[in-house]
C-alpha positions in Angstrom: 154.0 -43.7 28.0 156.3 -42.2 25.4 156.8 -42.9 21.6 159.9 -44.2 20.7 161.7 -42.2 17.4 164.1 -44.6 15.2 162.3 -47.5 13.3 164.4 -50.1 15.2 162.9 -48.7 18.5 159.4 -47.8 17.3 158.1 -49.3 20.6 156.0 -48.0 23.1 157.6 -48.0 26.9 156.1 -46.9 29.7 157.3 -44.6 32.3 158.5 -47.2 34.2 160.4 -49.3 31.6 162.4 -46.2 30.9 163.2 -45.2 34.3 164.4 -49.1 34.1 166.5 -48.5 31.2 167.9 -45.4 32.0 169.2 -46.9 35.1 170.5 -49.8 33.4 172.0 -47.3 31.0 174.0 -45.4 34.2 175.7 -48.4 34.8 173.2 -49.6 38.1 172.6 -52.9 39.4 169.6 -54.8 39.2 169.5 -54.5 42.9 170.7 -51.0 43.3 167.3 -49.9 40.5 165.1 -51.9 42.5 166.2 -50.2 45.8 165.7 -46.6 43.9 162.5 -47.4 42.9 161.4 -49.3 45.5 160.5 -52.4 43.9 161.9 -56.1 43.6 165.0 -57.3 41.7 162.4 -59.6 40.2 160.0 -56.2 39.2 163.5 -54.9 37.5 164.0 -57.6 35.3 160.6 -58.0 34.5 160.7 -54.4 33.1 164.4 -54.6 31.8 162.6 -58.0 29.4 159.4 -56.5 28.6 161.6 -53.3 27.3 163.9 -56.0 25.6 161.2 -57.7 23.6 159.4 -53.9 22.7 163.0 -52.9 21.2 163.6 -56.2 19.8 166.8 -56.4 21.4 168.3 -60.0 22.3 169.8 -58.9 25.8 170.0 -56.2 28.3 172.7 -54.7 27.0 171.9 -54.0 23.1 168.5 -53.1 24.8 170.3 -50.5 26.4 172.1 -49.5 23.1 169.8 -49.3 21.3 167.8 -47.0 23.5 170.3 -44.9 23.9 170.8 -44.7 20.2 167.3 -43.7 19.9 167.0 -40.6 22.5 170.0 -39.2 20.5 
């Protein structure tokens, strides 16, 4: 697990929630990340929310913002 910097993204994701992210950050498909990381579509979004609610974001994409934001 890695420790988050910036007080908006103070959470804790795992390994797994940022290889998520990151994906989702590179512009990939639900399906495309889950074929990369050999898991379900379903698996993705379940770590694309449970990222979501650490960051306190209210969708994918400011999820996505703001951990970009945050590794800068």
């Amino acid at each position: 697990m890695r420790l988050k910097n910036q007080t908006s993204a103070n959470a804790v994701l795992t390994d797994r929630e940022f290889e998520v992210m990151d994906s989702f950050a590179s512009g990939m498909s639900i399906q495309a990340i889950a074929e990369t990381l050999n898991i379900t579509p379903e698996t993705v979004k379940k770590h694309g929310q449970r990222a979501m609610h650490k960051l306190g974001a209210n969708s994918r994409w400011q999820a996505v913002a703001m951990w970009l934001n945050s590794q800068a």
